[in-house]
Steps between C-alpha positions, in 0.01 A plus 500: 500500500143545380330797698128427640171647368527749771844659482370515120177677580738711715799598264193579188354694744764728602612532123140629453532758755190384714502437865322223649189693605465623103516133450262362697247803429487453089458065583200582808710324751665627765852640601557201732419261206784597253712532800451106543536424166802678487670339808382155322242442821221475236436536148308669288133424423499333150222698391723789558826348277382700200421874675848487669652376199369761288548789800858360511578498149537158442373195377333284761716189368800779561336572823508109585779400379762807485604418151415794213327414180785483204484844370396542165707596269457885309367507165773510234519455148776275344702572226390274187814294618458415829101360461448211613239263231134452665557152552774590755297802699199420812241740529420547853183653638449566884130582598430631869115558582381727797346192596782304539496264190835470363587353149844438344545400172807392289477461171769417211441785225486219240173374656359813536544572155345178400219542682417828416517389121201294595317769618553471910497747748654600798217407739510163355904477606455641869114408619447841628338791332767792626641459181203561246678838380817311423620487113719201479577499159633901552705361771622254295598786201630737754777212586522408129623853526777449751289559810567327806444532896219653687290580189145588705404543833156622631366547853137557455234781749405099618839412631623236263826527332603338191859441369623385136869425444680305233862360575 
């Protein structure tokens, strides 16, 4: 049985430790509000979906939905024997701007060691600039090395977060 957006709103929360009042202070609506959108009488504003996400500890597609992002996996470093060769490894990167953009890229390590040997960079894979910092070609050495999982992850003074993993 899939729960509703408001018995989710509800259950995150109570696991927060806020009451409804708290709620509806730190969002500038009222008490009476989350108390609808909690009883599933209304929902929330959509301009709201990513303050109550973020006060809730959650994504707002978590929020939505009530399904978690796959956790990603801990950084660990294999054993000579157990790496996997390039060709066989994705290099995911997960960008989340204050403003809302999201971008998701997948990439097979193979490529991205092609195209860095032509002299690409990572703003040219994802479109966005969040990334300029980003040394692919020391992420690539660092799993060369064994390296594998959550390898970076930055939350800027801006808001955005950005996530590199290999698998």
């Amino acid at each position: 049985m899939e729960t509703t957006l408001g018995k989710r709103i509800a259950a995150l929360r109570r696991d927060k430790g806020l009451k409804q009042d708290e709620l509806a202070q730190q969002l500038g609506v009222t008490p009476q509000a989350v108390s609808k959108w909690e009883n599933d009488q209304t929902c929330p504003d959509i301009t709201l979906l990513p303050q109550l996400a973020k006060i809730l500890g959650v994504s707002v597609d978590e929020l939505l939905s009530g399904k978690a992002e796959p956790e990603v996996p801990a950084v660990r470093v294999l054993p000579a024997e157990q790496r996997k060769d390039l060709k066989d490894m994705v290099l995911r990167i997960v960008v989340d701007s204050a403003e809302g953009d999201k971008v998701r890229v997948n990439l097979p390590l193979g490529l991205v060691e092609a195209a860095l040997d032509m002299g690409m960079d990572v703003t040219q894979f994802t479109g966005t600039d969040a990334l300029k910092g980003i040394d692919l070609g020391k992420i690539l050495d660092l799993v060369r090395c064994g390296s594998v999982g959550n390898l970076v992850e930055v939350e800027s003074a801006q808001g955005d977060t950005v996530r590199i993993f290999v698998e």
